[in-house]
C-alpha positions as CSV (number, residue, x, y, z in Angstrom):
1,X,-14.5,-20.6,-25.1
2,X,-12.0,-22.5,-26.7
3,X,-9.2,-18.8,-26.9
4,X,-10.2,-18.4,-23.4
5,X,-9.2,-22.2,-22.6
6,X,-6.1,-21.5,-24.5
7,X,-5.2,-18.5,-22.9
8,X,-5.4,-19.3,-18.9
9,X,-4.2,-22.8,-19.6
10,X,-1.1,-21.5,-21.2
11,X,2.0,-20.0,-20.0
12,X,0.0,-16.1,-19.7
13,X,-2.8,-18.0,-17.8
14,X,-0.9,-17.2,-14.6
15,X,0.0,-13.5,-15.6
16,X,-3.7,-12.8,-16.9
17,X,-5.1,-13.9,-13.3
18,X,-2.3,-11.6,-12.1
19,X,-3.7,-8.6,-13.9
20,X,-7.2,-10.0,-13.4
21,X,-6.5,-10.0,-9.5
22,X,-5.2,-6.7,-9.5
23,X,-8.0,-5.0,-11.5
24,X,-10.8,-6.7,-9.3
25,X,-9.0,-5.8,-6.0
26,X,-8.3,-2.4,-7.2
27,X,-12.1,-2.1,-7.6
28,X,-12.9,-3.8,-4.6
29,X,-10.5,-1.2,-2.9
30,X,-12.3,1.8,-4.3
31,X,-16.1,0.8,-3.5
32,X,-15.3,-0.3,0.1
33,X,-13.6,3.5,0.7
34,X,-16.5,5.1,-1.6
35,X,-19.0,2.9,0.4
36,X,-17.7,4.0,3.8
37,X,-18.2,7.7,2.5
38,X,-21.9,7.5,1.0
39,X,-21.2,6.9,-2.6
40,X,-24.8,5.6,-3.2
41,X,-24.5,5.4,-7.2
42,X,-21.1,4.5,-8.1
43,X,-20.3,1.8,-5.6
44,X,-22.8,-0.6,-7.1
45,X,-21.3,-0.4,-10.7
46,X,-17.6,-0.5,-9.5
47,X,-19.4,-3.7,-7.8
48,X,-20.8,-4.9,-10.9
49,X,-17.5,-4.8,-12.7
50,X,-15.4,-6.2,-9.8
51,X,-17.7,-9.8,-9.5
52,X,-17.7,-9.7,-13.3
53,X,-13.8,-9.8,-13.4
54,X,-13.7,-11.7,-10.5
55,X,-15.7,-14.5,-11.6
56,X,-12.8,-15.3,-14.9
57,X,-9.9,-14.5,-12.1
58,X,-11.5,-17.2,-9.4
59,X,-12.8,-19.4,-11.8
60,X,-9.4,-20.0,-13.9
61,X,-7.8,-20.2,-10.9
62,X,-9.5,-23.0,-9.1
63,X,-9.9,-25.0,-12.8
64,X,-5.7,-24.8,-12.7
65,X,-5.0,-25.5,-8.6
66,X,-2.7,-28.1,-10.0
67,X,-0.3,-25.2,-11.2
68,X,1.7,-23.4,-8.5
69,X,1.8,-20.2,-11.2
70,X,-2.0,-19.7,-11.6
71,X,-2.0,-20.0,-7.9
72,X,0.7,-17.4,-7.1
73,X,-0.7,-15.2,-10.2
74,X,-4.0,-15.7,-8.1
75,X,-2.3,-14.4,-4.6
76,X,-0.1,-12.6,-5.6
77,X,-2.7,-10.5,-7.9
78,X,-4.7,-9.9,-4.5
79,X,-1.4,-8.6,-2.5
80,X,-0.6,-6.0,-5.8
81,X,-4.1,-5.2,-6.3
82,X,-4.7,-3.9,-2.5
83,X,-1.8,-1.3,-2.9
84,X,-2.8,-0.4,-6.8
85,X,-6.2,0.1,-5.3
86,X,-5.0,2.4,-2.1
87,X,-2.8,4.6,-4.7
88,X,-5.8,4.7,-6.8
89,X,-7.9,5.7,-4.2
90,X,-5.1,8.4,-2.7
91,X,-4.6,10.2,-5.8
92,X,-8.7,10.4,-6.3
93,X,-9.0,12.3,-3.0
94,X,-12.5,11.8,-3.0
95,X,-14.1,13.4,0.0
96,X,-13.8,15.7,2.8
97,X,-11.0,16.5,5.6
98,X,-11.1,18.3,8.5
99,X,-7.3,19.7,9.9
100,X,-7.3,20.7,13.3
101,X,-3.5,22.9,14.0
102,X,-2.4,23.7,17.1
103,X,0.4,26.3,17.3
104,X,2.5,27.2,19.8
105,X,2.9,30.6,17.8
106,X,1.8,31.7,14.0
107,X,-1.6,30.1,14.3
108,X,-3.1,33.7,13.7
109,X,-0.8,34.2,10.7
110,X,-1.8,30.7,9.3
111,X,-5.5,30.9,10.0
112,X,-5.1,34.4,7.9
113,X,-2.9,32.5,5.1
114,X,-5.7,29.7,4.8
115,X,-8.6,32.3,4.5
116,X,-6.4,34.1,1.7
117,X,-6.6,30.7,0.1
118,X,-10.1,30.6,0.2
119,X,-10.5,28.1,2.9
120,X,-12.8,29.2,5.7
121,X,-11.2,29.1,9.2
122,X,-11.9,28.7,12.6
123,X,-9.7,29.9,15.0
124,X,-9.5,30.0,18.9
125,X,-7.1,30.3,21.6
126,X,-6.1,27.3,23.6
127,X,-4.2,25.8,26.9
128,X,-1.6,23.1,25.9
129,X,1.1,21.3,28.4
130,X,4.0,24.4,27.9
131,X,1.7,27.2,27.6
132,X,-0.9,28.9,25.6
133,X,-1.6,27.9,21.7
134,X,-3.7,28.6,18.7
135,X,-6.1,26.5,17.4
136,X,-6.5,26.5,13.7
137,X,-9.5,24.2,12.7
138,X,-10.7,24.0,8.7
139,X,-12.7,21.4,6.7
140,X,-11.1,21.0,3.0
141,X,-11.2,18.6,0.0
142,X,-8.8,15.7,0.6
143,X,-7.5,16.7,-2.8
144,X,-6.1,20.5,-1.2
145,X,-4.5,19.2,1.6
146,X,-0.8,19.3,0.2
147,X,-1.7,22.7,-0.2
148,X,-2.8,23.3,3.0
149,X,-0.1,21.2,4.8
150,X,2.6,23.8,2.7
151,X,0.8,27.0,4.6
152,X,1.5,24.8,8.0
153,X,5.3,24.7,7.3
154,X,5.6,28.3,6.3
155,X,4.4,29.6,9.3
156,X,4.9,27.6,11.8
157,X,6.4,23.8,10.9
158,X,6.4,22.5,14.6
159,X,2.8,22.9,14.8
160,X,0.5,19.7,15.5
161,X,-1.6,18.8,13.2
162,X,-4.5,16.0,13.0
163,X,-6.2,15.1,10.0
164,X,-9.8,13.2,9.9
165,X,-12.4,12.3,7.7
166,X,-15.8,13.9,8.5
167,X,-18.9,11.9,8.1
168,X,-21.3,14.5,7.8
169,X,-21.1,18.1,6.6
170,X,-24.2,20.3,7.5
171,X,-23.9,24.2,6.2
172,X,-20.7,25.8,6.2
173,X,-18.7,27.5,3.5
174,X,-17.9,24.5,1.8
175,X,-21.4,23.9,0.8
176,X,-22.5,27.0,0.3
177,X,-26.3,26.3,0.2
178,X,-28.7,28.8,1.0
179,X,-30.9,28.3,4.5
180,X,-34.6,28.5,3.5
């Protein structure tokens, strides 16, 4: 106990909590996003680990209010954590997106571009405000949609494009499980 007194009562006190902060928020980051999408197993040991290191972060912090460093390690640790923890979480790509195109023209070329990818397509025709379009509709890893976004701005780079999570994914290509 006594190294651990020594450490956050000293002038790296307020830079530990820092690091501390960011680690636990980091964490905290990644199980609410794996939480939202189902992630039934991992999210209570990311939990585990974030309270753990949460518990020396808090606790240090509180036993030095008197310093205006271990309190601005403290904050500022939470602010830094939040976007380590989003650009964790971004470069992860866990999960599932659908990408809805619609193309004033090239949608046909593109739907045939994504399927020469791999990625199964679904394709129809559609009425916008200036005219006819194409709808281009495909459900992806989050972790291929650079890829797909490049195939967009070949063919036709004006197209709109949305991008959503899907909460639930029954049959389809992408799962590829046989019906009974």
């Amino acid at each position: 106990m006594e190294i651990i007194d020594q450490l956050f009562g000293g002038p790296w006190g307020p830079i530990v909590i820092f690091a501390l902060r960011i680690i636990d928020v980091s964490l905290a980051t990644l199980r609410m996003l794996l939480s939202v999408r189902g992630q039934k197993l991992l999210v209570p040991l990311i939990g585990f680990f974030e309270v753990l290191i949460w518990l020396f972060a808090a606790g240090n912090a509180i036993r030095y209010l008197d310093s205006p460093f271990h309190v601005l390690g403290y904050a500022g640790g939470f602010a830094a954590g939040t976007v380590v923890g989003l650009s964790v979480e971004e470069k992860l790509a866990f999960g599932l997106a659908t990408v809805q195109i619609i193309s004033a023209h090239g949608g046909v070329e593109l739907a045939d571009a994504l399927r020469e990818q791999g990625f199964g397509v679904t394709e129809f025709a559609g009425e916008g405000r200036e005219g006819r379009v194409e709808v281009v509709y495909t459900v992806a890893r989050r972790g291929e949609l650079r890829g797909i976004m490049a195939v967009v701005d070949k063919w036709d780079p004006d197209a709109f494009v949305t991008i959503e999570e899907p909460r639930r994914i029954r049959r389809g290509w992408l799962l590829q499980k046989r019906r009974k």
